[in-house]
C-alpha positions in Angstrom: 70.5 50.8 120.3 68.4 49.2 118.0 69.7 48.0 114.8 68.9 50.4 111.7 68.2 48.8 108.5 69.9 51.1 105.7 68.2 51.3 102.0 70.9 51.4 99.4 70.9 51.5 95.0 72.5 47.6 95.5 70.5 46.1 98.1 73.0 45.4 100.3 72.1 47.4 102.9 75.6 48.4 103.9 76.7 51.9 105.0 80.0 51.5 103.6 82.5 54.5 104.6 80.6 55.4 107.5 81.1 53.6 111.2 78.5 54.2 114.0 80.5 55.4 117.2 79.2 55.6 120.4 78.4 58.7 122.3 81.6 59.1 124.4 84.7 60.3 122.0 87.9 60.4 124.4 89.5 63.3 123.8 92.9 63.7 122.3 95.6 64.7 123.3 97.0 68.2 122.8 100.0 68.3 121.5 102.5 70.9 122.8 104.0 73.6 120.3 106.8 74.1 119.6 109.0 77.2 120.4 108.7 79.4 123.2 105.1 81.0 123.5 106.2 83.9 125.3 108.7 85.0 122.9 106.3 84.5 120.3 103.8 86.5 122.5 106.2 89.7 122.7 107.2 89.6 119.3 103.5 89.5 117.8 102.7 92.6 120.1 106.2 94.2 119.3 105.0 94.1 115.7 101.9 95.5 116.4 103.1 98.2 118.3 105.6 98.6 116.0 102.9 99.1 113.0 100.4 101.7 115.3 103.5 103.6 115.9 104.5 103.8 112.8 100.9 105.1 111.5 100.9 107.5 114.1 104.0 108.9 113.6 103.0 109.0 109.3 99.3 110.5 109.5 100.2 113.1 112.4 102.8 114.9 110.2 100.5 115.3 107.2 100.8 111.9 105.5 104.2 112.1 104.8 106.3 108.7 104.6 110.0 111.0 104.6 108.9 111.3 108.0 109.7 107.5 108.8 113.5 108.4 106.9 114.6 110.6 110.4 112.3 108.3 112.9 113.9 104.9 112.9 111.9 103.7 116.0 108.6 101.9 114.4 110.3 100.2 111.9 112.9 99.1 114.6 110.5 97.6 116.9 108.9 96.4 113.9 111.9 94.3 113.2 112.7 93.4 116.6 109.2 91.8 116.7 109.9 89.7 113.9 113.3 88.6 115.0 111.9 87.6 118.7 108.8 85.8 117.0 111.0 84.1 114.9 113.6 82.8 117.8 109.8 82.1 119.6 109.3 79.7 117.1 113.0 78.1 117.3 113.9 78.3 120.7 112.3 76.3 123.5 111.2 77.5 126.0 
């Protein structure tokens, strides 16, 4: 690699803040997460679940939100979604 002459305001001709690297990077290395994935897993797609159900159940009975008062189930598997991706997070797994 031939040597690059650099033009600068000072006439040093010094890239200062820049380093030339070679080609090959090695690559880092991952670093594990913590928590348990899978709990974190079930709870994201409890909450989703949780949220579809719960629009389903709100725009089939005219768009009525009284209707989510006598059907506890969305907003329970909402909640159990967030407590199991929370314990995902805490919890090793």
């Amino acid at each position: 690699m031939a040597s690059q002459k650099h033009k600068d305001d000072w006439g040093t001709g010094a890239r200062e803040g820049y380093e030339d690297r070679g080609t090959f990077r090695p690559q880092r290395p991952a670093v594990k997460q913590p928590g348990s994935p899978l709990l974190k897993a079930l709870g994201g797609i409890a909450m989703v679940g949780g949220i579809c159900w719960g629009v389903f159940v709100v725009t089939s009975t005219g768009n009525s939100m009284a209707v989510l008062q006598q059907n506890h189930g969305p907003i329970a598997i909402i909640a159990l979604g967030v407590i199991a991706s929370v314990l995902g997070k805490y919890v090793r797994g």
